[in-house]
C-alpha positions in Angstrom: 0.0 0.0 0.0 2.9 2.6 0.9 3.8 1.5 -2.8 0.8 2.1 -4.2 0.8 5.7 -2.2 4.2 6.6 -3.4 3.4 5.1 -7.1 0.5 7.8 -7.3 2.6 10.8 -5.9 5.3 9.9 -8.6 2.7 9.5 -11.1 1.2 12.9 -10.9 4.3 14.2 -10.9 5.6 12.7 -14.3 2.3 13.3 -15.6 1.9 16.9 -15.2 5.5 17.4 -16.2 4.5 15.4 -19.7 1.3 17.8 -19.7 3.0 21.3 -19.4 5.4 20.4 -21.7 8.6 20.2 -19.6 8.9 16.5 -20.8 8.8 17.0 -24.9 8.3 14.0 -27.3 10.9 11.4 -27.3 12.1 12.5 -24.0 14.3 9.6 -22.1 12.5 8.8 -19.0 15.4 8.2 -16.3 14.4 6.4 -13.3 17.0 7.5 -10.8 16.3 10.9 -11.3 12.7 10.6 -11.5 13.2 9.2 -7.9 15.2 11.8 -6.9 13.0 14.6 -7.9 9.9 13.1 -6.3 11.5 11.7 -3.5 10.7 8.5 -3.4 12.8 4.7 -4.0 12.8 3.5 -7.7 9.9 0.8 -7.2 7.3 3.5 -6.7 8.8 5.2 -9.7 8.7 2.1 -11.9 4.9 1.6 -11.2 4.3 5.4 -12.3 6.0 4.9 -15.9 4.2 1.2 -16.5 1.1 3.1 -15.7 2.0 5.5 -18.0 2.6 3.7 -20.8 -0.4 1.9 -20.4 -2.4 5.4 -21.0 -0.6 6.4 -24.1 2.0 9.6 -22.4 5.1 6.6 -22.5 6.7 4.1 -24.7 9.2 1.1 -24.0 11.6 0.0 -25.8 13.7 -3.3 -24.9 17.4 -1.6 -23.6 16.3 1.4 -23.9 13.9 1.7 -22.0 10.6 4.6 -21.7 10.3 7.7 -23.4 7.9 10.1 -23.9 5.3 9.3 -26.7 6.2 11.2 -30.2 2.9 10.9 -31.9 2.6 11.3 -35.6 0.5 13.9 -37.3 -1.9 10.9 -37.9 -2.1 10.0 -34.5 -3.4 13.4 -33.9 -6.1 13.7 -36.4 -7.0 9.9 -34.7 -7.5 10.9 -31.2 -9.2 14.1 -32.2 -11.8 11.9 -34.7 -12.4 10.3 -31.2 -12.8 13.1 -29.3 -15.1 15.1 -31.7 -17.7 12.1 -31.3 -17.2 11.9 -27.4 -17.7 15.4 -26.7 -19.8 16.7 -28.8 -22.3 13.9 -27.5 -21.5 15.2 -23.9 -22.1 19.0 -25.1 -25.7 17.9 -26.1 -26.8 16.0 -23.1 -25.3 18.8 -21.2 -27.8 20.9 -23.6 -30.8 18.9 -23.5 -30.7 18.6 -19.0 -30.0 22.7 -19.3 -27.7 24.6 -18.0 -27.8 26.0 -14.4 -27.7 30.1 -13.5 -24.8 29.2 -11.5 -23.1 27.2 -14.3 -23.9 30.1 -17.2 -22.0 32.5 -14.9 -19.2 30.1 -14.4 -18.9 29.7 -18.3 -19.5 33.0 -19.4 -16.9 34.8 -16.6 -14.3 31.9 -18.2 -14.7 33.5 -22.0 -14.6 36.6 -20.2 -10.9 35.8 -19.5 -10.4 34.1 -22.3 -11.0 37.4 -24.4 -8.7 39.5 -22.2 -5.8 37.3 -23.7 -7.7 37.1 -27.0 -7.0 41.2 -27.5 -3.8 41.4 -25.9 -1.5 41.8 -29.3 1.9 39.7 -29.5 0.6 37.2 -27.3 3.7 35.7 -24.7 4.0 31.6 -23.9 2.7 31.9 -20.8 -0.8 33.9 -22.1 -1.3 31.0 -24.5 -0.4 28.5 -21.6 -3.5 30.7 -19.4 -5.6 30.5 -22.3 -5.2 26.5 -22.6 -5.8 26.2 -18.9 -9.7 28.6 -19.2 -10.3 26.7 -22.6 -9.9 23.3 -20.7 -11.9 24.3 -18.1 -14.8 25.7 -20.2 -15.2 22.3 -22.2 -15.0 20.3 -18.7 -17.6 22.1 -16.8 -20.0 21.7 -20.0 -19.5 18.0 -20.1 -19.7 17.6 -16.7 -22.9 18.4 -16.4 -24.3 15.9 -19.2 -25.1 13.5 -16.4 -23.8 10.4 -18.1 -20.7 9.0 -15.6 -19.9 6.6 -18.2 -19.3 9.0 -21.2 -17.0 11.0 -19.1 -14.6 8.5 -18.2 -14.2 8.4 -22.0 -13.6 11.7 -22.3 -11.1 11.6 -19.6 -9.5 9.1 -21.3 -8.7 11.1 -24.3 -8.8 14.2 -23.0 -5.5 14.6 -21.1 -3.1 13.5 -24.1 -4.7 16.4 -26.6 -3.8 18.8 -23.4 -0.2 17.0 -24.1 0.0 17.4 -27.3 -1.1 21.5 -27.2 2.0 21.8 -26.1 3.6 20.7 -28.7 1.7 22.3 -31.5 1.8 26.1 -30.8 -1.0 27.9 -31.8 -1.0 31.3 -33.3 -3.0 34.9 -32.4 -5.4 34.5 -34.6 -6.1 30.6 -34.1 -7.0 31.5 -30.4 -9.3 33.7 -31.4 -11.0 31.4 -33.7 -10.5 29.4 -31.1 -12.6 31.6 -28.2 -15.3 32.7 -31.1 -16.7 28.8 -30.8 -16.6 28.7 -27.2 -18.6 32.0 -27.2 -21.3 30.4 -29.8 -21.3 27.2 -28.4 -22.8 28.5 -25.3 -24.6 31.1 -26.9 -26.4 27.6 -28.3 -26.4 26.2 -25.2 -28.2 29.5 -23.1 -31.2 29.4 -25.8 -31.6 25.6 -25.7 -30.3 24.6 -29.2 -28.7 21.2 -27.8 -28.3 19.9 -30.7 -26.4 23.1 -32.6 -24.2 23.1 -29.7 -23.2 20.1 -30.6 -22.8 20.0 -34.1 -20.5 23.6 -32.9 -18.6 21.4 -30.7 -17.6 19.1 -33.3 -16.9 21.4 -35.2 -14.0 23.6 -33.0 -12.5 20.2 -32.6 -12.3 19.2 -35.7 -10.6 22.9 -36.4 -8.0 22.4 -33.7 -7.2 18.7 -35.2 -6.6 20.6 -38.7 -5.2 23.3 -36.9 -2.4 20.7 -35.3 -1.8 18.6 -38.3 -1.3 21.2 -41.0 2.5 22.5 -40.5 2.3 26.7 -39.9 4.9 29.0 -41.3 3.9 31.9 -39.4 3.3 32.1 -35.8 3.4 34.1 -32.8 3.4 37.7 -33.8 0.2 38.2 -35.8 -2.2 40.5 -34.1 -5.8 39.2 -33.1 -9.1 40.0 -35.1 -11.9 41.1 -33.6 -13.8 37.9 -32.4 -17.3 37.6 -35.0 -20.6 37.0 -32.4 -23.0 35.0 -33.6 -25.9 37.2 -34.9 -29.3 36.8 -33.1 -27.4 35.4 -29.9 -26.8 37.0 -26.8 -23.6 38.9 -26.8 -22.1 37.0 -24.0 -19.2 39.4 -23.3 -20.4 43.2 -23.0 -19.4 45.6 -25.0 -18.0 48.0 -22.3 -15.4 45.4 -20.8 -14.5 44.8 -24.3 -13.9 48.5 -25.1 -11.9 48.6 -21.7 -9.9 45.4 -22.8 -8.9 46.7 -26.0 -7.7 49.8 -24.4 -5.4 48.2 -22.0 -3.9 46.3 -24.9 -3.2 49.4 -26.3 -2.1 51.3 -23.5 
């Protein structure tokens, strides 16, 4: 059991080091100083990686022993297929139970923020890393509240190694924005009780970010952000005056 207990501390560890990018792709995995780092003996640490590997962040190899996954651009557009199905099908249960006054808040305060970074010109790693964070949390509190236990275990299944991979596929300006304009119609859908809109949205920002990570950019960082197009007819979720006030602190 104190194996167990030390296996999970190591784990997290690793996990969120793989996550945030500190491990890259390919990375040698080295068990002494795994151990070292997290404290523990080497047994613990061996239990972390085998665990690991068995969710996709590590691979073996006889003598050489585990590295960090490099996945290929078609292993991205793969997990991404599977993720598209998965949570756009949570998006419209969570759409069809409705959406609580407290939750609407929660979501809407999180684009909020997300727009902030969204007008900020020349945006630096750690905005982007911010924005990933808020984006991961707006999609999770939508699914969570679809009400279907077993459909979220999938997600989480799939969930964390896209949040890997992000951070090896930068993103430019203007793909956040494009980026933030579908979570800001997505729960405009949501708010009027278009379930199933919200989910064919939800698909569809996936399937972007897939295409997004598979097709190699020659430009990045450095291009300024457009002005984020609200869907017509829909409540403007962000108002206008804290918009005025955010593009004049990006100007300032």
């Amino acid at each position: 059991m104190e194996d167990n207990s030390l296996a999970q501390i190591a784990y997290e560890h690793i996990k969120v080091r793989i996550c945030d990018g500190q491990f890259p792709m390919g990375h040698k995995m080295s068990e002494t100083q795994l151990a070292r780092d997290t404290q523990v003996s080497r047994t613990p640490v061996r239990i972390a990686l085998a665990r690991l590997e068995a969710e996709g962040f590590l691979t073996w190899e006889a003598n050489r022993g585990y590295r960090v996954t490099v996945f290929s651009i078609e292993d991205v557009r793969a997990i991404y297929g599977v993720r598209a199905i998965l949570e756009a099908e949570a998006v419209r249960l969570s759409g069809r139970r409705g959406l609580s006054a407290v939750l609407v808040r929660e979501l809407t305060e999180l684009t909020r923020q997300m727009e902030e970074i969204v007008y900020i010109p020349d945006h630096s790693a750690e905005q982007r890393a911010w924005f990933l964070k808020m984006n991961h949390r707006f999609h999770r509190q939508i699914y969570d509240n679809c009400g279907n236990e077993f459909l979220l275990r999938q997600i989480a299944s799939t969930a964390d190694l896209p949040l890997a991979l992000r951070n090896f596929f930068s993103f430019s300006a203007e793909q956040l924005t494009e980026s933030h304009a579908a979570h800001v119609n997505i729960l405009a859908a949501l708010t009027s009780g278009e379930a199933d809109r919200a989910a064919g949205l939800m698909r569809e920002h996936i399937w972007a970010a897939r295409d997004r990570m598979s097709v190699k950019k020659t430009k990045r960082a450095g291009s300024q952000a457009r002005r984020v197009p609200m869907s017509r007819g829909k409540r403007i979720l962000v108002p206008a005056k804290e918009r005025a006030g955010i593009r004049k602190e990006s100007e300032g």
